[in-house]
VEXKENU-972835 format. One line per field, with one value per atom (N, C-alpha, C): y, z, x; atom name. Coordinates in pm, whole numbers, plus 50000, padded with zeros to 5 digits. Each point is the difference from the previous one (the first is absolute). Layout:
v: c(Y	...)
w: c(Z	...)
u: c(X	...)
atomo: c(CA	...)
! end
This chain:
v: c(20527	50038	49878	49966	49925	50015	49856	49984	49993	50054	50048	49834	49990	49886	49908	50111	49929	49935	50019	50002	49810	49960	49833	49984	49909	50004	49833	49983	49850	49925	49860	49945	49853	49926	49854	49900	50059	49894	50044	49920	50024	50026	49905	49981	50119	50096	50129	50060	49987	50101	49914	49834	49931	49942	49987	49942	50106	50080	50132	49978	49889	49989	49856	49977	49876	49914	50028	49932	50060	49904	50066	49904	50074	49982	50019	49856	49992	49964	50074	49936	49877	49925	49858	50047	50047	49935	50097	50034	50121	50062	49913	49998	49880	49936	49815	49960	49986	49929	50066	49940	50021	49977	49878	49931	49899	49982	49890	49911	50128	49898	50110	49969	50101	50057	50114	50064	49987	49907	49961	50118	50134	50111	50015	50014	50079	49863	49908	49858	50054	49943	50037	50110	50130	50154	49910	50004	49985	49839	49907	49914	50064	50059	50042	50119	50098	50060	49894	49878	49947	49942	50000	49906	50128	50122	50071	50075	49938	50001	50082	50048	50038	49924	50076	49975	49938	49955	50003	49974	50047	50001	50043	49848	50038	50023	50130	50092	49957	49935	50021	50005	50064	50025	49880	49866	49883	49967	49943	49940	49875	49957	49853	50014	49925	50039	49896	50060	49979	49835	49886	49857	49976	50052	49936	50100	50148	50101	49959	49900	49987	49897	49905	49881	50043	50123	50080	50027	50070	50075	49901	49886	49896	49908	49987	49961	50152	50105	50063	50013	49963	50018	50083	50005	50092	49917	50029	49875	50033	49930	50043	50052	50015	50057	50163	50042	50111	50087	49987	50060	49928	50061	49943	49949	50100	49972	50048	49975	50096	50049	50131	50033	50091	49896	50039	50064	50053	50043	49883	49873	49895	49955	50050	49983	50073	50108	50117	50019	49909	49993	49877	49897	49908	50015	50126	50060	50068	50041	50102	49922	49917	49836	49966	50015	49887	50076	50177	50050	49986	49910	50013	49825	49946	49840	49978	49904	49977	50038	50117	50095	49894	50080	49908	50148	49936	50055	49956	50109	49966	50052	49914	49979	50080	50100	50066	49947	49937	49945	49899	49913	49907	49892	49858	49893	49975	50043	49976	50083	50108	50077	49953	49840	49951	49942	50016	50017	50068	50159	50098	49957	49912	49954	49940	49904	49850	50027	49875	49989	50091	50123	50139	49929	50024	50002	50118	49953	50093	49924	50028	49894	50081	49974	50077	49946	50080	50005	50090	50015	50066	50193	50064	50134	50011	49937	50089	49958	49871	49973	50061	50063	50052	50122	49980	50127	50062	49925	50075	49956	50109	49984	49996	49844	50018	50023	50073	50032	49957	49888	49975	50059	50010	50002	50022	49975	49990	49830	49955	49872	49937	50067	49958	50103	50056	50141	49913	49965	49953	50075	49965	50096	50074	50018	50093	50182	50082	50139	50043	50107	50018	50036	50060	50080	49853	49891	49831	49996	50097	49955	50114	50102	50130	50000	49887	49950	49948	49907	49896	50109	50057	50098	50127	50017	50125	49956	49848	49946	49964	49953	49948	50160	50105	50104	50061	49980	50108	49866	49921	49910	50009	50133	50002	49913	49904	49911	50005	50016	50004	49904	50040	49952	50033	49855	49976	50002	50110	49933	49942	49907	49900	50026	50159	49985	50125	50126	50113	50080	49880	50037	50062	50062	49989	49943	50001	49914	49979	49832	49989	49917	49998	49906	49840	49963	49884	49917	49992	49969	50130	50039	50126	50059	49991	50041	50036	50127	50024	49954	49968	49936	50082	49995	50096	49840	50074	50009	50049	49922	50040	50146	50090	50134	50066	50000	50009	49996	49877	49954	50122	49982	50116	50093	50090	50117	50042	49921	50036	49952	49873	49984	50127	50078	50123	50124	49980	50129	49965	49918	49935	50047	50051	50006	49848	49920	49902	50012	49947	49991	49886	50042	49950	49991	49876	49943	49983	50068	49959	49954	49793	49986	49967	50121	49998	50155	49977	50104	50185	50083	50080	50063	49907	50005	49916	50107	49973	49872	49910	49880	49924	49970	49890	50058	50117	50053	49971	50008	49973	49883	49870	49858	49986	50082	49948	50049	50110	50055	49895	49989	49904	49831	49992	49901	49991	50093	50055	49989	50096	49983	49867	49923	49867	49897	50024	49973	50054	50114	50060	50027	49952	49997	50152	50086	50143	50073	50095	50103	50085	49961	50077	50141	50099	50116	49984	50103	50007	50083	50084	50037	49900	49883	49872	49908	49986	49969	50109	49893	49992	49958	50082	49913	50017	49907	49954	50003	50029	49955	50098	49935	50062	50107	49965	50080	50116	50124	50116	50023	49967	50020	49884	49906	49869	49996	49986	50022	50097	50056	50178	50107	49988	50073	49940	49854	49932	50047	49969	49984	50164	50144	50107	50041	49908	50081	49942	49869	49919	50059	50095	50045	49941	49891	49958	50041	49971	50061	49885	50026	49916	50028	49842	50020	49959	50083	49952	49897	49887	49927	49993	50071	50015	49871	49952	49904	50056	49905	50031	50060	50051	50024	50146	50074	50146	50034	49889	50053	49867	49991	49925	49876	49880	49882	50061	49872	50050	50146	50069	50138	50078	49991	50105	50050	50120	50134	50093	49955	49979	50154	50124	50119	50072	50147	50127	50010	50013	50061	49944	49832	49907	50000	50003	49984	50114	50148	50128	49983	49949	49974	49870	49904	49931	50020	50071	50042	50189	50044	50112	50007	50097	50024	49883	49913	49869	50016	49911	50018	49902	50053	49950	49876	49875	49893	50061	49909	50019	49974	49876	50033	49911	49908	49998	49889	49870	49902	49940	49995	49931	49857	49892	49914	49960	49958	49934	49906	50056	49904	50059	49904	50040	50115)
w: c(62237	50114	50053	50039	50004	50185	50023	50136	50095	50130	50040	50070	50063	50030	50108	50077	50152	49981	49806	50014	49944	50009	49915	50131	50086	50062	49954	49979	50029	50097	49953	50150	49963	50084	49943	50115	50067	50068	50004	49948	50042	50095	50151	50071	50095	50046	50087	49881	49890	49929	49960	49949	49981	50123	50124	50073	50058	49950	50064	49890	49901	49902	50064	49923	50051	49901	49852	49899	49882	49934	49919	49866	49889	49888	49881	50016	49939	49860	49922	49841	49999	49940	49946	49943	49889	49882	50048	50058	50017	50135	50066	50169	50017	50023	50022	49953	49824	49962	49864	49938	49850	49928	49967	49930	49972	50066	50017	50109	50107	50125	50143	50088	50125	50049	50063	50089	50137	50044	50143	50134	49986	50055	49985	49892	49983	50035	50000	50008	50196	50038	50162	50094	49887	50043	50010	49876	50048	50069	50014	50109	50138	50032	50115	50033	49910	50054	50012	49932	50027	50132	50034	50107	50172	49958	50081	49942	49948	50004	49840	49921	49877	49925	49866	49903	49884	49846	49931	49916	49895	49881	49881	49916	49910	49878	49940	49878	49905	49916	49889	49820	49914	49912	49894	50049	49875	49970	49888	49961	50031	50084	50059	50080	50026	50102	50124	50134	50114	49990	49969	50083	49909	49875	49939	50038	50041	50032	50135	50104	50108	49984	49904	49949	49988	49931	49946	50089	50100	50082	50098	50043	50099	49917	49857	49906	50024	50004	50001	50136	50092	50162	50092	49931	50114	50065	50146	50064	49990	50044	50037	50100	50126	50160	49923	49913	50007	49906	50013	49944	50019	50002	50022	49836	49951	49876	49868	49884	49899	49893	49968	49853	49909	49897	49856	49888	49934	49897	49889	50012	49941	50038	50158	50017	49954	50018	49948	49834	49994	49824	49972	50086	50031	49986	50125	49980	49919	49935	49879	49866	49958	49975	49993	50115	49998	49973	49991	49895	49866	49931	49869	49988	50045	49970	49843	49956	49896	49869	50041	49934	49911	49896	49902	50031	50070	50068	49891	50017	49931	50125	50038	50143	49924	50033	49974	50109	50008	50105	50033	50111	49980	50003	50005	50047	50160	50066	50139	50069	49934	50031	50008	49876	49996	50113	50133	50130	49999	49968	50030	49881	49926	49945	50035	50088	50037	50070	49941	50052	49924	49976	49893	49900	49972	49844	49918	49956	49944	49816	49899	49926	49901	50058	49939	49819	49953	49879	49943	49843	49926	49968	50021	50020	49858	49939	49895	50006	50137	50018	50102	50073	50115	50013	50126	50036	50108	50062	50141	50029	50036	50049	50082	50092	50166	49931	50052	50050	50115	50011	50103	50003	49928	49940	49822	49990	49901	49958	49879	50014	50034	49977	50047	50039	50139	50102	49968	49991	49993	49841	49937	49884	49934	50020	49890	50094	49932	50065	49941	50092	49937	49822	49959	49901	49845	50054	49944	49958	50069	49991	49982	49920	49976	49853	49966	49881	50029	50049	50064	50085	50115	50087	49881	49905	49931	49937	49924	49929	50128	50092	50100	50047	50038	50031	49901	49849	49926	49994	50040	49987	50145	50087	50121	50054	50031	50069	50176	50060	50168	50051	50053	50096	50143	50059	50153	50026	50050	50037	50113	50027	50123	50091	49976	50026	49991	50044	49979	50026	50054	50009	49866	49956	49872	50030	50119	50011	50139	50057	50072	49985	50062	50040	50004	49923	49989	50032	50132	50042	49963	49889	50018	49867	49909	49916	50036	49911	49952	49877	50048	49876	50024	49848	49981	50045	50061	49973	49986	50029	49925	49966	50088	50039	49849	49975	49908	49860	50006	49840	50024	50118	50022	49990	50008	49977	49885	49867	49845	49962	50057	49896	50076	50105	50032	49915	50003	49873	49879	49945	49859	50073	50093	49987	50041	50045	50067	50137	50063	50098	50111	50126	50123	50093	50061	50153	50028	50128	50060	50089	50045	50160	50110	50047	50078	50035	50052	50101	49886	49993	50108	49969	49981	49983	50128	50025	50126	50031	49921	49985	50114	49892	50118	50159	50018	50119	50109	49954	50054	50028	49904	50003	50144	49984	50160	50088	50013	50110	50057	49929	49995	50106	49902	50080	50116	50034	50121	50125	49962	50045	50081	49903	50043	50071	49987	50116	50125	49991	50133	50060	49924	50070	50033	49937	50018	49883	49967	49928	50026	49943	50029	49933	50019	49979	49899	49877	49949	50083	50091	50046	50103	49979	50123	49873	49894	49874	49914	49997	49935	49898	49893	49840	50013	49929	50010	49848	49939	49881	49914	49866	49919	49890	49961	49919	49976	49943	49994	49917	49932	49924	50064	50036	50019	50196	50073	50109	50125	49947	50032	49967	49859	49989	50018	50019	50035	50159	50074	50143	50018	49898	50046	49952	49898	49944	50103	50070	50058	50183	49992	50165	50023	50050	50042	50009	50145	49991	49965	49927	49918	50057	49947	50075	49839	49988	49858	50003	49888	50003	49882	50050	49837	49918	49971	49896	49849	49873	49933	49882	50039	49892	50006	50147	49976	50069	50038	50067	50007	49997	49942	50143	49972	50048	50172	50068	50164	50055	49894	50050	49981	49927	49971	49875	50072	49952	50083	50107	50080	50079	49931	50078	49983	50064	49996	49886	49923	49859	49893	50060	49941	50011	50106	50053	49975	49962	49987	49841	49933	49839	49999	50083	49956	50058	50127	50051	49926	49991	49927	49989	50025	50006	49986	50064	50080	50163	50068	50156	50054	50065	50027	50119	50024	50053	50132	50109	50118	50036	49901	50048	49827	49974	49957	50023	49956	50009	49907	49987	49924	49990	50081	49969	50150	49984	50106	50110	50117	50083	50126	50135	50088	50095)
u: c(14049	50084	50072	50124	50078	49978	49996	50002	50092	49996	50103	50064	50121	50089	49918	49895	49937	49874	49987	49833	50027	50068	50030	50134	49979	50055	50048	50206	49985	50023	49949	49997	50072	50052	50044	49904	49934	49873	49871	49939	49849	49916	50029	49981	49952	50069	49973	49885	49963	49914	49847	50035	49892	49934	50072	49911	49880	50000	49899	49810	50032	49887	49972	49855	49941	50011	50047	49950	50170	50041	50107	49939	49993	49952	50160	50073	50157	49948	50104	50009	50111	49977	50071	50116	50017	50097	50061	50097	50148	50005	49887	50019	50068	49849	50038	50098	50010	50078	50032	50061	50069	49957	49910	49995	50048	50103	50077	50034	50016	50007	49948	49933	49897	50168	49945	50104	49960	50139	49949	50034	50010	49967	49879	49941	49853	49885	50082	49875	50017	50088	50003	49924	50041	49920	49845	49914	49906	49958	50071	49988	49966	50131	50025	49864	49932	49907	49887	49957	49929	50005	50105	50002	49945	49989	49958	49834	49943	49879	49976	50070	49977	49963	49918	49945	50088	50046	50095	49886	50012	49888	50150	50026	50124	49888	50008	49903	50041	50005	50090	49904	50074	49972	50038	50021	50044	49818	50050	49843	49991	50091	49928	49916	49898	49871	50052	49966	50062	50097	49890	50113	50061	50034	50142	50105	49954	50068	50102	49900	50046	50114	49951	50067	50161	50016	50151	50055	49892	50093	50038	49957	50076	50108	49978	50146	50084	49992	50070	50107	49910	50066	49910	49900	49916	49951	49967	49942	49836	49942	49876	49981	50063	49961	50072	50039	50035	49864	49893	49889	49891	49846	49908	49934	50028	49905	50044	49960	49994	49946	49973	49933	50036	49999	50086	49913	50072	49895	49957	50062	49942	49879	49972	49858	49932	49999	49925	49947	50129	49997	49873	50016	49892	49915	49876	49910	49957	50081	49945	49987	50094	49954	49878	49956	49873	49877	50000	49909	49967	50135	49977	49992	49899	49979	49944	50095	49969	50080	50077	50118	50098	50043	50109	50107	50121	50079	50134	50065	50171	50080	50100	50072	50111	50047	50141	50058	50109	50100	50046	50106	50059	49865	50071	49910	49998	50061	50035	49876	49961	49856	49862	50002	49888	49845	50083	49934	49876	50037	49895	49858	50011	49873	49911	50068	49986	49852	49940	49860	49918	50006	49911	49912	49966	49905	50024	50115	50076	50023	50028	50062	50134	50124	50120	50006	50045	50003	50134	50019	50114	49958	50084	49970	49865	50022	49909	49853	49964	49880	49962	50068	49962	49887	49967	49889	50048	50111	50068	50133	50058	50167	50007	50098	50060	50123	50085	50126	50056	50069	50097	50131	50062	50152	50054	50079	50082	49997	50036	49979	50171	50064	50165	50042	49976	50051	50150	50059	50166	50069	49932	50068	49912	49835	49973	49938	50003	49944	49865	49924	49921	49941	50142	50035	49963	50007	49997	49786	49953	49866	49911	50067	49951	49918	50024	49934	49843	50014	49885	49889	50104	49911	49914	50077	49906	49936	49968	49919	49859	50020	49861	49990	50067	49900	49954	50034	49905	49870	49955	49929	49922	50043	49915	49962	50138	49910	50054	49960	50025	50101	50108	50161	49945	49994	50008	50179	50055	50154	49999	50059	49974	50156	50059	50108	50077	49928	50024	50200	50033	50182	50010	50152	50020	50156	50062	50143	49998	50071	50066	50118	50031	50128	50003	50101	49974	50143	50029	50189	50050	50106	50027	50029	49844	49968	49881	49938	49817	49944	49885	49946	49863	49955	49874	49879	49892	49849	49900	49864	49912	49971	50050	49926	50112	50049	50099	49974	49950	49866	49875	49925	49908	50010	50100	50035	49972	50090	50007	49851	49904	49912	49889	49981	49968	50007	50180	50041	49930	50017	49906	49848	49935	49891	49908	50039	49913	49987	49876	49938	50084	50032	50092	49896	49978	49933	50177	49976	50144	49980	50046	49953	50150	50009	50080	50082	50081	50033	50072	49966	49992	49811	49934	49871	49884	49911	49953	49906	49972	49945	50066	50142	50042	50046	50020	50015	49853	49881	49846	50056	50031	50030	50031	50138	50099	49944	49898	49988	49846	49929	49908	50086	50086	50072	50031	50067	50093	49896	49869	49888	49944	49957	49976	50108	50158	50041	50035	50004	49970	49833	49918	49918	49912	50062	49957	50031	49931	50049	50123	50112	50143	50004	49977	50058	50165	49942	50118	50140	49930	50100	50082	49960	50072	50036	50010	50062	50182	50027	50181	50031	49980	50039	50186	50059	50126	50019	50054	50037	50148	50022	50098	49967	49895	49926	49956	50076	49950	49819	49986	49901	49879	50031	49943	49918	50134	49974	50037	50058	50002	49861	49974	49874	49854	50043	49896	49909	50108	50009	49961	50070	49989	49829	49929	49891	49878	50037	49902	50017	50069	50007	50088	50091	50106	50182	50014	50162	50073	50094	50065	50182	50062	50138	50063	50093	50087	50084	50044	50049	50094	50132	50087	50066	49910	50068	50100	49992	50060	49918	49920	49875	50023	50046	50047	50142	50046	50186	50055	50091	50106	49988	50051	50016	49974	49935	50036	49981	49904	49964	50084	50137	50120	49942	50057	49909	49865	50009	49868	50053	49999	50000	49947	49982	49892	49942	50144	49975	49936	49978	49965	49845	49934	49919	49933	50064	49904	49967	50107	49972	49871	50007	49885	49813	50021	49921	49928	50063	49953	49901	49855	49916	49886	50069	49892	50003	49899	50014	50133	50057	50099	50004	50052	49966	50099	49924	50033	50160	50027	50145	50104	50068	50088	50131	49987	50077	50058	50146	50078	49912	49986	49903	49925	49872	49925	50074	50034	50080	49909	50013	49917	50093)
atomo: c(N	CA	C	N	CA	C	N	CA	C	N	CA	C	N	CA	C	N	CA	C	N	CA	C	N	CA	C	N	CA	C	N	CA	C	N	CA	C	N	CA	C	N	CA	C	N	CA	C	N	CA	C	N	CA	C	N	CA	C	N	CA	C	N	CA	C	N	CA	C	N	CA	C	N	CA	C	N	CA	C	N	CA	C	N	CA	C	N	CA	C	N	CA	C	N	CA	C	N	CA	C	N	CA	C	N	CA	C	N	CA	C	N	CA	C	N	CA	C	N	CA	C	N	CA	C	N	CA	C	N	CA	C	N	CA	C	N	CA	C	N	CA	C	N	CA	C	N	CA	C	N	CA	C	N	CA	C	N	CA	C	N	CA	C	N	CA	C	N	CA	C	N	CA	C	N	CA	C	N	CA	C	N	CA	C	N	CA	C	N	CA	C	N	CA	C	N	CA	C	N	CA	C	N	CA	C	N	CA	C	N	CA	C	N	CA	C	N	CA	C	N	CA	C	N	CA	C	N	CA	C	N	CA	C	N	CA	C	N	CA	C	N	CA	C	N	CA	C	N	CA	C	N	CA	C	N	CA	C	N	CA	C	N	CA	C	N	CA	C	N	CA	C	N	CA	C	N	CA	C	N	CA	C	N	CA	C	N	CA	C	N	CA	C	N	CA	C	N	CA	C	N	CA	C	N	CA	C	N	CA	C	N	CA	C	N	CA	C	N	CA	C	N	CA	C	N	CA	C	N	CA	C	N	CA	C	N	CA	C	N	CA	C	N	CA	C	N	CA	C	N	CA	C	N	CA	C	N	CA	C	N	CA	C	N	CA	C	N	CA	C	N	CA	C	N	CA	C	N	CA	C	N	CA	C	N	CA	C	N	CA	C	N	CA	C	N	CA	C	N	CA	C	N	CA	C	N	CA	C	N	CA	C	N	CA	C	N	CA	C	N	CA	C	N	CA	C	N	CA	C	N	CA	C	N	CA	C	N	CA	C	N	CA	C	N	CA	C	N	CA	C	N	CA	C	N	CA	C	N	CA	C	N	CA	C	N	CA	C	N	CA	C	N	CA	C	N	CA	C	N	CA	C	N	CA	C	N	CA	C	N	CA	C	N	CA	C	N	CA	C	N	CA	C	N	CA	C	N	CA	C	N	CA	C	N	CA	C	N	CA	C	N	CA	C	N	CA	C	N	CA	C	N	CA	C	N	CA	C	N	CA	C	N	CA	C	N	CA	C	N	CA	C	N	CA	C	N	CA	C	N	CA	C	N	CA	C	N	CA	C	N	CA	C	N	CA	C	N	CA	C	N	CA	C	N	CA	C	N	CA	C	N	CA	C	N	CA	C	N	CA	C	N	CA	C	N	CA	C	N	CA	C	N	CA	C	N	CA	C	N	CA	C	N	CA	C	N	CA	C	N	CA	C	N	CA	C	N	CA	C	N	CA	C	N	CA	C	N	CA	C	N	CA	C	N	CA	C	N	CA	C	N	CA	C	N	CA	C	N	CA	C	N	CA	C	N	CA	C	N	CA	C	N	CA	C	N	CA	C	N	CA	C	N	CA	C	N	CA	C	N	CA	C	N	CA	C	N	CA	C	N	CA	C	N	CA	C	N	CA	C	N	CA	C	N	CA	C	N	CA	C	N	CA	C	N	CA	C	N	CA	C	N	CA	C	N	CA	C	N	CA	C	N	CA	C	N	CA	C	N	CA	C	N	CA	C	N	CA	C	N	CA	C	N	CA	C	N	CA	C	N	CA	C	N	CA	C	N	CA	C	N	CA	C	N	CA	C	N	CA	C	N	CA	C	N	CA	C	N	CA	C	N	CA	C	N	CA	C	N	CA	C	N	CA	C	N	CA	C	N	CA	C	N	CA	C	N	CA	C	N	CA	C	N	CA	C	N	CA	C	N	CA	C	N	CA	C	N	CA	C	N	CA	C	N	CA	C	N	CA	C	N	CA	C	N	CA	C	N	CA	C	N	CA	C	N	CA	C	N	CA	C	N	CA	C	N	CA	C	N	CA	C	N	CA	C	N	CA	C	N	CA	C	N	CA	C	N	CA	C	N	CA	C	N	CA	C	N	CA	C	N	CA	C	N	CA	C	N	CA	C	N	CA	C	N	CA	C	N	CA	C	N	CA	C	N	CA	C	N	CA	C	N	CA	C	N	CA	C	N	CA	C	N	CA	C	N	CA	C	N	CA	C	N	CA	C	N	CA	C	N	CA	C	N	CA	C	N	CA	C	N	CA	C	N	CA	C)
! end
């Protein structure tokens, strides 16, 4: 059933709708920033609620584990007063990590990922020694597609061997192109029939993470219903935010409507929403 025009309402400020939550749980990559450089609307929005007693918990699904994560996002332009904290599925990917001590691991992905090891008792190795797959990425998201590793991926799953994706996206934005990840590789070595730990969003792990978090800086147990997921993500942080209890605000990047939210109408919004719960409201991009 196609939703009617009132039920996705848009909005170009946050402000009259987020200041009513105690806690906003933002995605990174196609809020914040690009990938290339922070958006100083959406860095300000959640400044500015911080500065009236809100929460900012930036969620994100990269596999860097939090301080190199933070490291990017202040090269990028994010400041630090515009969020308290953050958790990535590079952490998560971390923890689950550190069940398998001792593991001969084959790293699918760039070198810039090599972080999420660091410190483990882990020992990386060449696919054909392996006993376990991380998935970060693609090893050159700049020119190659998933379609490049449909070879490799069907050889390690008929070999059952278990994929941590550290990176459940399958595209964002990168300046004003998409580039595939990890979730993308996960998909096909799935179809092939191999086994997926997925750590990160729209899976309820890292959602416990933030709320756990959120928790300990406020000092109380926050009610999801006093929680605000923010994000671009239909599959990611749309169904994330909708399976974990949370009202969620859309953020049209270029991952489902065209540059600057053009394209950002009813008809748009009933085609992508379609028999999902529909988010409270609807923004060309995060501005306060």
């Amino acid at each position: 059933m196609s939703l009617s025009t009132e039920t996705i309402p848009v909005i170009d400020a946050i402000a009259p709708l987020g200041k009513g939550y105690a806690a906003w749980l933002v995605d990174i990559w196609g809020v914040m920033h690009n990938g290339v450089r922070a958006f100083p609307p959406a860095v300000e929005a959640t400044r500015r609620y911080r500065e009236q007693g809100g929460i900012v918990i930036l969620l994100s699904n990269s596999p860097r584990p939090s301080k190199p994560l933070q490291r990017q996002l202040t090269n990028l332009g994010a400041s630090k007063e515009s969020y308290d904290t953050t958790v990535s599925s590079g952490d998560l990917t971390r923890h689950e990590l550190a069940k398998h001590a001792g593991a001969r691991i084959f790293h699918l992905g760039p070198e810039r990922d090599l972080p999420i090891f660091k410190d483990l008792d882990l020992t990386r190795v060449d696919a054909k020694d392996a006993e376990l797959v991380v998935c970060t990425g693609l090893f050159n998201d700049d020119t190659e597609t998933p379609e490049d590793y449909e070879v490799l991926l069907r050889e390690l799953a008929g070999r059952k061997l278990t994929m941590i994706c550290a990176n459940p996206d399958h595209l964002v934005e990168r300046g004003h192109n998409l580039v595939y990840c990890a979730g993308a590789l996960a998909q096909i070595y799935e179809e092939d029939g191999g086994k997926v730990i997925y750590a990160g969003k729209p899976y309820a792990p890292i959602y416990e993470l933030a709320e756990e978090t959120i928790a300990g800086i406020a000092g109380r147990k926050v009610p999801r219903s006093e929680i605000l997921a923010i994000g671009d993500g239909i599959r990611t942080d749309m169904a994330g935010a909708a399976e974990f209890g949370l009202d969620a605000v859309f953020v049209a990047s270029g991952l489902h409507v065209g540059p600057c939210g053009e394209g950002l109408d009813d008809l748009r919004l009933a085609e992508l929403f379609e028999g999902r719960k529909a988010p409270r409201a609807a923004m060309p991009a995060l501005a306060w």
